[in-house]
C-alpha positions in Angstrom: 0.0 0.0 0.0 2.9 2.4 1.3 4.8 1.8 -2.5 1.4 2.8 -4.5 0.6 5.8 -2.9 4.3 7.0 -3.0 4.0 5.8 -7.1 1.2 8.4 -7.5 3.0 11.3 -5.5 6.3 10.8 -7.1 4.5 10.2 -10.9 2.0 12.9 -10.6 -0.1 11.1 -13.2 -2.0 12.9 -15.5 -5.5 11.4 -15.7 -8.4 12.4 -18.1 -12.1 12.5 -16.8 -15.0 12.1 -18.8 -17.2 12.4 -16.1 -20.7 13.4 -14.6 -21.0 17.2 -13.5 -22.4 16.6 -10.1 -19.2 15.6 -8.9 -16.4 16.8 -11.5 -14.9 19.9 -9.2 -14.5 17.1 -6.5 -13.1 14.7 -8.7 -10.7 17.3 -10.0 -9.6 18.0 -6.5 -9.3 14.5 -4.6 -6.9 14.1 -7.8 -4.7 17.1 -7.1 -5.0 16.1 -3.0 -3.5 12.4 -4.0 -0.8 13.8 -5.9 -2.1 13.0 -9.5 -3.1 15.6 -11.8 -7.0 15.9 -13.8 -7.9 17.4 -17.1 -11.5 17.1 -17.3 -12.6 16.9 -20.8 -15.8 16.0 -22.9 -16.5 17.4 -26.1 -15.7 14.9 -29.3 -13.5 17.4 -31.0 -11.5 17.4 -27.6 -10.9 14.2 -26.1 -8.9 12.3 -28.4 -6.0 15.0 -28.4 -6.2 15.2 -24.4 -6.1 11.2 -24.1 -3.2 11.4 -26.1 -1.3 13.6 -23.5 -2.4 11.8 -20.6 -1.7 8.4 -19.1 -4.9 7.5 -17.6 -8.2 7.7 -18.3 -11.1 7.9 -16.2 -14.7 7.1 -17.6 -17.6 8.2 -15.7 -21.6 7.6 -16.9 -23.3 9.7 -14.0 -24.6 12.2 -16.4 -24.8 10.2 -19.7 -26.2 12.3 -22.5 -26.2 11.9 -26.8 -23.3 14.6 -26.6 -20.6 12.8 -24.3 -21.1 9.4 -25.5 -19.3 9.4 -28.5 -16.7 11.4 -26.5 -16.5 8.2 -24.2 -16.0 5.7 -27.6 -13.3 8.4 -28.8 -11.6 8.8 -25.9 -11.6 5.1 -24.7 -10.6 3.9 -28.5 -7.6 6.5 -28.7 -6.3 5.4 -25.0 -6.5 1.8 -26.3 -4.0 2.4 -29.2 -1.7 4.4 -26.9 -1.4 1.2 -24.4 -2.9 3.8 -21.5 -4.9 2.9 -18.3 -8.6 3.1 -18.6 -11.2 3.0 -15.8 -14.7 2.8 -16.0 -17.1 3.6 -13.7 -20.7 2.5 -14.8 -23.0 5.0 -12.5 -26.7 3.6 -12.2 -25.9 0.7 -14.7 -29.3 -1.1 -14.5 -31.8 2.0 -13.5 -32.2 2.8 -17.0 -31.8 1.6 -20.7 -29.5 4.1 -22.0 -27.3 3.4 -19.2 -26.9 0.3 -19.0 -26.6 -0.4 -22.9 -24.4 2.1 -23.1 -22.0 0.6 -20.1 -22.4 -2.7 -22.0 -21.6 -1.0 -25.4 -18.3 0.4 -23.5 -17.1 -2.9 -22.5 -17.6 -4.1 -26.1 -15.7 -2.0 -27.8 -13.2 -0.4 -25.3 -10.5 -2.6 -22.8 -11.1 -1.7 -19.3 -7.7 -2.1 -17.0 -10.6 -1.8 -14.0 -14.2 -1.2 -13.7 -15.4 0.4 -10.2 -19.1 0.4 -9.2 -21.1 -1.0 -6.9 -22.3 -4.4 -6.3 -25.9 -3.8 -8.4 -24.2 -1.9 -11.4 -21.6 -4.7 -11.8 -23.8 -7.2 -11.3 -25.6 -5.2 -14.5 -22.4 -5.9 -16.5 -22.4 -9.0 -15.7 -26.2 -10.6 -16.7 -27.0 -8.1 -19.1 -29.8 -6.4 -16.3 -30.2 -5.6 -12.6 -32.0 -4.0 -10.0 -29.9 -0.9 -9.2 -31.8 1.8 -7.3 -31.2 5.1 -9.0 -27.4 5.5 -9.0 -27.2 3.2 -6.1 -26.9 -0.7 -4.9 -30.2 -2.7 -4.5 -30.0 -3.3 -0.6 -30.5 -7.0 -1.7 -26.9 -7.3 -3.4 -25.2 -5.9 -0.4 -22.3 -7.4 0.0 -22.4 -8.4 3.6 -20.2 -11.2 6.2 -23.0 -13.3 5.3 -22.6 -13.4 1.3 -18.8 -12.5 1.0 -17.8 -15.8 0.1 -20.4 -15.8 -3.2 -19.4 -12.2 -4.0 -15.8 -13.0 -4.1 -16.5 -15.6 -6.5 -18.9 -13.6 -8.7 -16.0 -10.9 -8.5 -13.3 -13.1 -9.3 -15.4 -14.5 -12.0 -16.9 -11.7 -13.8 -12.9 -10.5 -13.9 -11.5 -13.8 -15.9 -14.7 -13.0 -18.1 -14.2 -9.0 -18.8 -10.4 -9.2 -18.7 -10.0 -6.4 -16.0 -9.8 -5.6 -12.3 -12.8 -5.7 -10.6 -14.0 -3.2 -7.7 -17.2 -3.7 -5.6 -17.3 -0.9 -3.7 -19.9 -0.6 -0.6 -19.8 -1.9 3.5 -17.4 -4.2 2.6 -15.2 -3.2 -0.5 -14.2 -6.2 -3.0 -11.2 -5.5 -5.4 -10.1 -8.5 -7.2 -8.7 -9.9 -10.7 -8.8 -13.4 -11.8 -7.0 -14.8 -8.9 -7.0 -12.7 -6.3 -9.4 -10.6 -3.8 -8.8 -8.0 -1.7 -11.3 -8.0 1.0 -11.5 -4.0 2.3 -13.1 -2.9 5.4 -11.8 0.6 5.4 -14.8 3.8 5.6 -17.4 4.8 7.2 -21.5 4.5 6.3 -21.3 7.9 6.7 -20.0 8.2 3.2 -23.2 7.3 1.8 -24.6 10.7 2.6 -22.0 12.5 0.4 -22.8 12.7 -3.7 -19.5 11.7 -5.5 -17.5 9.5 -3.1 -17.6 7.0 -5.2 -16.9 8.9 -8.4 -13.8 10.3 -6.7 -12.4 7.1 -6.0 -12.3 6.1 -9.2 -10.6 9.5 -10.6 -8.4 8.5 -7.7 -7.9 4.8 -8.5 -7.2 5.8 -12.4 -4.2 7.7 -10.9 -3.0 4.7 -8.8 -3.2 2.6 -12.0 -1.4 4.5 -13.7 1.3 5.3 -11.7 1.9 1.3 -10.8 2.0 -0.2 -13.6 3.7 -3.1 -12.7 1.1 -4.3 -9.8 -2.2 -3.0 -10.7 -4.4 -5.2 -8.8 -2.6 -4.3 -5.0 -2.7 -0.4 -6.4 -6.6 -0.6 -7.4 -6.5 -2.1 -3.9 -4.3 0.5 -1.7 -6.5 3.4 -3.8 -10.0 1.9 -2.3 -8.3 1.9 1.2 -6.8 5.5 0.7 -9.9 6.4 0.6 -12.2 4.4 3.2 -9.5 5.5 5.7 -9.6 9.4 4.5 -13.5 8.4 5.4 -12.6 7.1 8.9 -10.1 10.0 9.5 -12.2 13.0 8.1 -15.0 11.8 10.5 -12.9 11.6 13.5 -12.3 15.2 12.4 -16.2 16.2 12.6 -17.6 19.0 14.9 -20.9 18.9 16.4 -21.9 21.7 14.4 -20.4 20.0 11.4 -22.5 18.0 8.0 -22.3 16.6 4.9 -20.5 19.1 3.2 -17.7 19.9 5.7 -17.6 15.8 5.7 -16.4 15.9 1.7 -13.8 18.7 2.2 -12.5 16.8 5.4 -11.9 13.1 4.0 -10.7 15.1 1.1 -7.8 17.6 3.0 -7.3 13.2 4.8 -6.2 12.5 1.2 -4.2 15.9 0.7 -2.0 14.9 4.3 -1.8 11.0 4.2 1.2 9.9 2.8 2.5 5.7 2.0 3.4 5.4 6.3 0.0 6.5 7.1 -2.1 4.1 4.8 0.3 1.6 5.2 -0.3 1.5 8.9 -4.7 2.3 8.6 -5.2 -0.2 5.5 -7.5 -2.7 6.7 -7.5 -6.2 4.0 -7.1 -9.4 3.8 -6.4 -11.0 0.6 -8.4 -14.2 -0.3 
C-alpha cells in the first residue's frame, strides 16, 4: 500500500475525466490532493487529443447524454491504441436503458484495465440487467459477512470474463482480478450521505493505475483503502456543528495529508 501511494506522489499522473457534472470539481480535487493531476474533458472534438497527453483515463456515466457518449468511444478507442490505463465507472448501470446499454456498449468495444461500481451496477455488467436503485446498490446485493464468500466468486469470475480488475465498492469493499481478492473494510457508512465519493475514487484509482503499472491489482487495492480510511479519518475530524458538506472537504484535506506510512499503517484487508 505504502509503495502505490508514493507511485502516484512521485509520478503525478495525469489522468483524463469524462465524467458526470455533479461531482467533477470534486473529482478534480481529490486528484490534485492524491498527488495526480486531472484534465476534465468532454466534447468529441476534444478528447482524443487530451487522451493522447495523458496516461490515464477515467470514464464516468453519472450524467450520460447523446453529446458525451461518443466522446466516451473516442476517448476510450484513442487510450486503447496508446497502451494507457482506462477506468470505468458504470454509474446507475441497470436504473435505466440508455445506461446500462451504453456501459455494455463500453465494454464491447473499449479494454477496461478496472471497472469500479457498486455491487448492483456490476452485477448489470455481468447478466445483461439488474435492480440498481437510481445511481445506487439494490439493498439486496449488499455485499455483507453473510454473502462475501459468493461475492468473491462472482468478483473473481466476472474479472477472468471482462479481462479487467474488478471493484465492488460498498460496506465491505471487494477489489479482485482473476485470482486474487482483496477484501477492504476501510470507511465509514457515513459516506453514503455525500454525492460523489464513489466517483472520486475512481478518478483517484485511475491515478494509482497508472502510476503502478507493474502491480495494478494491489494499487486498485491500496486506492480503495486510501480512501475508506480518508473516510474514517475526516470523521474523526467532525464538529458537532459540522455536515455533509464539511464531511467531503475533510476526507478530502485526509487524502491531501496522508502519505505511503500512514495508509500503510490504517489499511484494513485481507487477501483471499
Amino acid at each position: 500500500m505504502k509503495k502505490c501511494f508514493e507511485n502516484v506522489r512521485k509520478n503525478v499522473p495525469l489522468v483524463h475525466n469524462i465524467t458526470n457534472y455533479v461531482t467533477v470539481n470534486d473529482v478534480a480535487n481529490v486528484l490534485l490532493a492524491c498527488g495526480g493531476s486531472p484534465i476534465m474533458s468532454d466534447d468529441s472534438e476534444d478528447v482524443v487529443d487530451i487522451t493522447t497527453i495523458c496516461g490515464g483515463l477515467n470514464i464516468n456515466i453519472g450524467t450520460l447524454n447523446q453529446h458525451t457518449i461518443p466522446s466516451m468511444f473516442l476517448a476510450g478507442k484513442r487510450a486503447n491504441e496508446l497502451g494507457h490505463t482506462v477506468l470505468l465507472d458504470p454509474v446507475g448501470a441497470g436504473a435505466s436503458a440508455l445506461r446500462t446499454n451504453t456501459a455494455l456498449d463500453l465494454i464491447r468495444d473499449v479494454k477496461f484495465h478496472a471497472i469500479r461500481g457498486n455491487i448492483s451496477e456490476i452485477k448489470t455488467l455481468a447478466f445483461g440487467s439488474g435492480s440498481t436503485k437510481g445511481v445506487d446498490a439494490d439493498v439486496a446485493d449488499a455485499v455483507t459477512d453473510e454473502t462475501l464468500e459468493a461475492a468473491i466468486t462472482f468478483a473473481k469470475e466476472i474479472s477472468a470474463r471482462l479481462g479487467c480488475i474488478i471493484a465492488i465498492t460498498g460496506a465491505i469493499d471487494l477489489v479482485a482480478d482473476k485470482d486474487n481478492c482483496y477484501v477492504i473494510r476501510n470507511g465509514r457508512a457515513e459516506m453514503g450521505k455525500i454525492t460523489g465519493t464513489g466517483c472520486q475514487l475512481s478518478g483517484m484509482m485511475t491515478a494509482f493505475l497508472v502510476a503502478n503499472p507493474d502491480n495494478e491489482l494491489k494499487a486498485a487495492a491500496a486506492a480503495v483503502c486510501a480512501m475508506g480510511f480518508a473516510g474514517e479519518i475526516g470523521w474523526s475530524n467532525m464538529k458537532p456543528e459540522d455536515g455533509n458538506s464539511t464531511y467531503r472537504n475533510r476526507i478530502i484535506d485526509a487524502i491531501y495529508n496522508m502519505d505511503g506510512d500512514a495508509l500503510e499503517k490504517g489499511a484494513k484487508y485481507e487477501v483471499r
